[in-house]
N, C-alpha and C positions, 0 to 999 in steps of 0.2 A: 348879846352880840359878842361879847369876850369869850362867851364859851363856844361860841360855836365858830369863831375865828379858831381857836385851838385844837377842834379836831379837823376844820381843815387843812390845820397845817400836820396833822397829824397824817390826816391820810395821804396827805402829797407826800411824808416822809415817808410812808410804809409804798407808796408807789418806788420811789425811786430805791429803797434797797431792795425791791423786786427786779427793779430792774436792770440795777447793778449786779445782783446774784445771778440773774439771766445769761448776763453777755457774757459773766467769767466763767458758766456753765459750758455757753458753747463755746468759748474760746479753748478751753479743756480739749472739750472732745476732739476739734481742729487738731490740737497737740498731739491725743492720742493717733488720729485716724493719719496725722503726718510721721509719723514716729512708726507705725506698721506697715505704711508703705516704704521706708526705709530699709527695712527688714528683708522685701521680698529682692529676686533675684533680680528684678527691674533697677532697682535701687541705687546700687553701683557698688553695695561693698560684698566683696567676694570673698572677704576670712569669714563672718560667720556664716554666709549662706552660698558655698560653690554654685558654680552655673551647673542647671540642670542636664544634662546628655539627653541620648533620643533612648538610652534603657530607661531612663528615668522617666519620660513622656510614657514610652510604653507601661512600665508598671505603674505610673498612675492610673492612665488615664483606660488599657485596656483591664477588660473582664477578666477574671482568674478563671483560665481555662485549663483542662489536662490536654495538652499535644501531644500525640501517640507519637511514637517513634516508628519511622520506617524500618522495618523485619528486615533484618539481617540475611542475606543468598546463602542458600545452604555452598557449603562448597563442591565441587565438583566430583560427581563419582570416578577415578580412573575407571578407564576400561576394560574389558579384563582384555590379557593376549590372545589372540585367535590362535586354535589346536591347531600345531602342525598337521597338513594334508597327509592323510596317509598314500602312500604308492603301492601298487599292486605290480611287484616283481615277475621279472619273465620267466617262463616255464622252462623247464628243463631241456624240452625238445628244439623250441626255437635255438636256443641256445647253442645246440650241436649244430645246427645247420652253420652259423655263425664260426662255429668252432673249425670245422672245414675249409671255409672262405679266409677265415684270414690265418689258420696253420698254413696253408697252400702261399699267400703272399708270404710267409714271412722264412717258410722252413723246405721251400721249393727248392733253393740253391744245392742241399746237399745231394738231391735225388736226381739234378739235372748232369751236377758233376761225376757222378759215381757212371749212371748212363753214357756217360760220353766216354767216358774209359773203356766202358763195360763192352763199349759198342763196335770199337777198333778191328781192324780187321787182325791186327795179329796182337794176342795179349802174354806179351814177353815178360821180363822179371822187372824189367823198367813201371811198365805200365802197372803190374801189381806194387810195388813201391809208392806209385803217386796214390791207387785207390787207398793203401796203409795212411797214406800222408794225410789223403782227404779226408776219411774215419775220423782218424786222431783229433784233425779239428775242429772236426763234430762236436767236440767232447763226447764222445762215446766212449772213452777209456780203453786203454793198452788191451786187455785180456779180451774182453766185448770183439773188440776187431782186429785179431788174430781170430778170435772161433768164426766172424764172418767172411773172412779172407779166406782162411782154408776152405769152406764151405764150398762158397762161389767157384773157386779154384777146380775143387772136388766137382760139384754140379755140370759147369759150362765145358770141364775135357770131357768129361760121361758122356752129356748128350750134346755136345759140340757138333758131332756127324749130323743130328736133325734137326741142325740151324735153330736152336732154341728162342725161346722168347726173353729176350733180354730183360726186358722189365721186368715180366712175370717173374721170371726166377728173384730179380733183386726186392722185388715186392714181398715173395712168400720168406726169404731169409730174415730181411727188415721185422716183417712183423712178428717172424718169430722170435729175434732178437728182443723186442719187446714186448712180448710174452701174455699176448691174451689170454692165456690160461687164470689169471690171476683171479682172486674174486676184487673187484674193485667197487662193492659196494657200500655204502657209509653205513656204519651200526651209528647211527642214531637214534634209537628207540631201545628203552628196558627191557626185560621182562614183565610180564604181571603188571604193575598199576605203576611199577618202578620207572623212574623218566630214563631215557638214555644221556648221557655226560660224555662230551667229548672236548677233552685236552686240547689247548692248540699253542704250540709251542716254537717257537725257533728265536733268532736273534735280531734286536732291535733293525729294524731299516730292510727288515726282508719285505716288508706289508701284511706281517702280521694282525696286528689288530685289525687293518683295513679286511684282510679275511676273513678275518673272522663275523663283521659286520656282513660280507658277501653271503657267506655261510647262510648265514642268519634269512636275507633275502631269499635263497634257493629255497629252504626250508617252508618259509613263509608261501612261494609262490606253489606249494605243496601241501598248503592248506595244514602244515603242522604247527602245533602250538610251541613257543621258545621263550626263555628265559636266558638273559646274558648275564657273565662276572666278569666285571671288571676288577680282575686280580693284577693287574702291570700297573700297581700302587706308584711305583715309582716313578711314573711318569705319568704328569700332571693331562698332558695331552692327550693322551692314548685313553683317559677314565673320557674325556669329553669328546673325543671321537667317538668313541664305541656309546656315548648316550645319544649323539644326532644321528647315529644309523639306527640305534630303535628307536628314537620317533619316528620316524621316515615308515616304518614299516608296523609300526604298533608291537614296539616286542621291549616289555621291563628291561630294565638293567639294575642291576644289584651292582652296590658300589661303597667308597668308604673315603674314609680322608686320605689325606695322599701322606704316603710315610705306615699305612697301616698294613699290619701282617697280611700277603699276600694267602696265606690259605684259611684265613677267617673269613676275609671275602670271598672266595669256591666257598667254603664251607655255607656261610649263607644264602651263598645263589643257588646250591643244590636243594638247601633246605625249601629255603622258595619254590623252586620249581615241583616239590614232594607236595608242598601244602595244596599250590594250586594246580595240580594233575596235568602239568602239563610234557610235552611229546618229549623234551630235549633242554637241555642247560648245555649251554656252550660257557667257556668259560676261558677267558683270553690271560695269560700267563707272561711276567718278565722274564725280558731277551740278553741279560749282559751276561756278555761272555769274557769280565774281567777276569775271574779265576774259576777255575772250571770244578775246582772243590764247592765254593761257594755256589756257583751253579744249580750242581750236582743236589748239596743239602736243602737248598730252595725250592728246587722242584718237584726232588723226593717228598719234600713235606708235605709239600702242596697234595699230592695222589694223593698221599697217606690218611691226610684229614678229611678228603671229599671220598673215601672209602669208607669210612665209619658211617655213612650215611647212603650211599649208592654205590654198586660198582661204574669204576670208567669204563664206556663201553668201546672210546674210540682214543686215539692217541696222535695229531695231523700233525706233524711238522712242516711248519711253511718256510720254502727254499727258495733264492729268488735266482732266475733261471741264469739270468745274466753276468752272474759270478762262476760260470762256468766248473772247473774240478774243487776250486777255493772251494766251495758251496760242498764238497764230499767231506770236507775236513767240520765242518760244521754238524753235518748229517752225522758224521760217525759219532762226536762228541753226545750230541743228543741222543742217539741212539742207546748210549752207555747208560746213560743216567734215567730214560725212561722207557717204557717199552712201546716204541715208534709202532703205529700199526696205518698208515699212510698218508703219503706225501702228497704235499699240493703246490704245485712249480709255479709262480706267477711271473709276470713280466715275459712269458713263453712265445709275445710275439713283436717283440721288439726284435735285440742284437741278439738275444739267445741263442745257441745253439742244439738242436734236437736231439743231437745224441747224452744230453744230460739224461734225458730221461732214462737210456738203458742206462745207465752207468751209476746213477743213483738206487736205481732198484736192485741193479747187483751187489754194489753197495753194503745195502742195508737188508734185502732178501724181501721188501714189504714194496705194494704196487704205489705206482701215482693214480694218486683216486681222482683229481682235482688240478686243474691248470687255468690258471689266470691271463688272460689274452688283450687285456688294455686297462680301461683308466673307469673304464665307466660301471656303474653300480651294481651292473647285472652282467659283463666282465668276468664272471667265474665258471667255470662247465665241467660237469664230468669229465675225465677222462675217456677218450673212446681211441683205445689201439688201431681198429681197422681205419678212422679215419687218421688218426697221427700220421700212419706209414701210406697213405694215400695223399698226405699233404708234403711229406719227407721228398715222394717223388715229383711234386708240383704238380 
C-alpha cells in the first residue's frame, strides 16, 4: 500500500508540472502575439513604424506591372509659305492706247494754249511774245522754241492768204520738233547666244529702281527671259524693292550684302544671265550725286567690269519729268560719265510739262525710249512721238 501510495503521489506531481509548464507556455505566446501587434501601424507608436500613405498601399498591395507611357506629339510641321502668285504683265500695245488717254488729260493744256494764240485774227509781235512765253513753260527750252517760233511765223505769213489749217500746221512743227526720226527701240538682246545688258542709271528719288522693275515687267509680258542686279548696294531698300518686283513676275535677282562693291554684283548678275541663256540682265545702279567725281569713278567701274564679260548693249537714264530744266543739269552730268543711249521720263503725267521731252533730247542728242504715266506696275510705255504730239494738242 506504501508503494503504491508513492507513485500516486508521483503521478499527481508529474500532472501538475505539466500543467504548470502548460499555462506559462501559453502565457508566452499571449506576450509574444501582444508585443507584435504593438509593432504594427495599428498600435499607436509611430517612431518605429510611420503611418502607411496610399503609395505605400499601392506598392504593397498592387501587382508589379510595366505602365507604358503615353507617346509624346510629334511637334508641329510649320508650313511652308505659299509662292508668290506670279502676274502676267500688260502688253505693250494696250499699253499705247493708255498712253494717248492720259498724255491727252494731262499734256492737253500746252496744245490748247498755243491754239488759241495761233487762232487770233491778227498775230502781232504781242501775240508771238505770249506763244515765246507759253513754249518756255513748257519746258521746252530757249533754242527748241525760238526754231518753233520762227517756223510758225515763216509757215502761217506763206500760206496765210489760204486760210491755213491752224492745227495742222502746229501739229506737223510739234512733232517735228520731237523728232520721229529717231530710232527709239531698246537693244535689249545680244548678239549670238550673248544676253543683252542694259544700264539704268540716274539719281536716287527719280524711280529708278521702281523702273527698272517696270522694265522688267514689259520684257516679261514679251515673253523674254530676264535676269535683275541689284547693284544700288547702298541702299538697303532699293536691293528689296527690286526682289518683290521679281517675284511678282518670276524674274531672279542677283543681289549682295548691303555695303558690297557695286560692280561685283553687275558683274555676277551678268555672269548669271550668260550661264542661264537668258534674253536680258537689267541691272539697277547707285544715284548719289554727292560729288560728281565720286559719281563719275563708280559708275565707270561699274561698265567696265560688266564688259569683261558682255557688252552693254543699252544705257537708260531715268529722269523724273516733274523736275522740269533742274532734271537737264542731271542729264548732262550723266551723260559725261556714261554713254546715255536713252531716256525714260516718268511721272510724265502728273505736273510735268511736255516740252521736257524736246529739250532733253536736244540735250543730250539720244531719244526718249520710255515714259512712265502713273503709279501702277504696268505704268511704263514706249515712247510713241505721233501720239505725244497728239496728246500735246489735247
Amino acid at each position: 500500500m506504501g508503494y503504491i501510495a508513492d507513485w500516486v503521489l508521483l503521478v499527481v506531481g508529474l500532472l501538475l508540472v505539466a500543467g504548470v509548464t502548460g499555462v506559462a507556455l501559453l502565457s508566452g505566446s499571449r506576450r509574444r502575439r501582444g508585443t507584435d501587434e504593438d509593432l504594427t501601424p495599428g498600435g499607436g507608436t509611430d517612431v518605429l513604424a510611420p503611418p502607411r500613405t496610399d503609395t505605400d498601399e499601392t506598392t504593397a498591395t498592387a501587382p508589379a506591372t510595366d505602365v507604358a507611357e503615353p507617346e509624346a506629339e510629334p511637334p508641329p510641321v510649320p508650313e511652308a509659305p505659299a509662292a508668290p502668285t506670279q502676274e502676267k504683265p500688260e502688253g505693250a500695245a494696250s499699253r499705247l492706247v493708255r498712253l494717248r488717254q492720259r498724255l491727252s488729260r494731262s499734256q492737253g493744256g500746252l496744245g490748247k494754249g498755243l491754239l488759241a494764240l495761233l487762232s487770233r485774227d491778227r498775230l502781232d509781235e504781242d501775240t508771238w511774245e505770249d506763244i515765246e512765253d507759253t513754249l518756255l513753260g513748257a519746258d521746252i527750252g530757249v533754242a527748241p522754241t525760238q526754231q518753233l517760233v520762227e517756223r510758225l511765223r515763216t509757215r502761217l505769213r506763206v500760206e496765210g492768204g489760204g486760210s491755213p489749217d491752224v492745227r495742222a500746221v502746229l501739229k506737223e512743227e510739234l512733232l517735228a520738233l520731237v523728232d520721229p526720226s529717231m530710232d527709239r527701240r531698246l537693244a535689249v538682246t545680244g548678239e549670238g547666244e550673248e544676253p543683252g545688258v542694259v544700264l539704268v542709271v540716274g539719281v536716287n528719288g527719280s524711280g529708278k529702281t521702281t523702273t527698272v522693275g517696270k522694265i522688267a515687267r514689259l520684257l516679261r509680258a514679251e515673253d523674254m527671259s530676264v535676269v535683275m542686279g541689284a547693284a544700288d548696294t547702298f541702299r538697303a531698300a532699293a536691293v528689296e524693292q527690286l526682289g518683290t518686283w521679281g517675284e511678282r513676275v518670276g524674274v531672279e535677282v542677283v543681289r549682295g550684302p548691303e555695303g558690297t562693291d557695286p560692280a561685283s554684283v553687275a558683274f555676277d548678275a551678268v555672269k548669271r544671265g550668260k550661264a542661264e541663256g537668258v534674253d536680258t540682265v537689267l541691272v539697277d545702279t547707285a544715284g548719289r550725286l554727292q560729288n560728281k567725281a565720286g559719281l563719275m569713278d563708280e559708275l565707270g567701274k561699274v561698265k567696265r567690269v560688266i564688259e569683261k564679260q558682255s557688252p552693254v548693249t543699252e544705257v537708260l537714264l531715268v529722269l523724273d519729268a516733274t523736275t522740269g530744266q533742274n532734271g537737264m543739269v542731271q542729264a548732262r552730268v550723266f551723260s559725261e560719265i556714261v554713254n546715255v543711249t536713252g531716256i525714260v521720263l516718268t511721272k510724265l503725267d502728273g505736273s510735268a510739262k511736255g516740252g521736257i521731252v524736246v529739250a532733253v533730247q536736244r540735250e543730250l542728242g539720244v531719244p526718249v525710249k520710255l515714259v512712265g504715266l502713273g503709279e501702277g506696275p504696268d505704268d511704263l510705255a514706249p515712247f510713241d512721238a505721233e501720239a505725244f504730239t497728239e496728246a500735246l494738242l489735247g
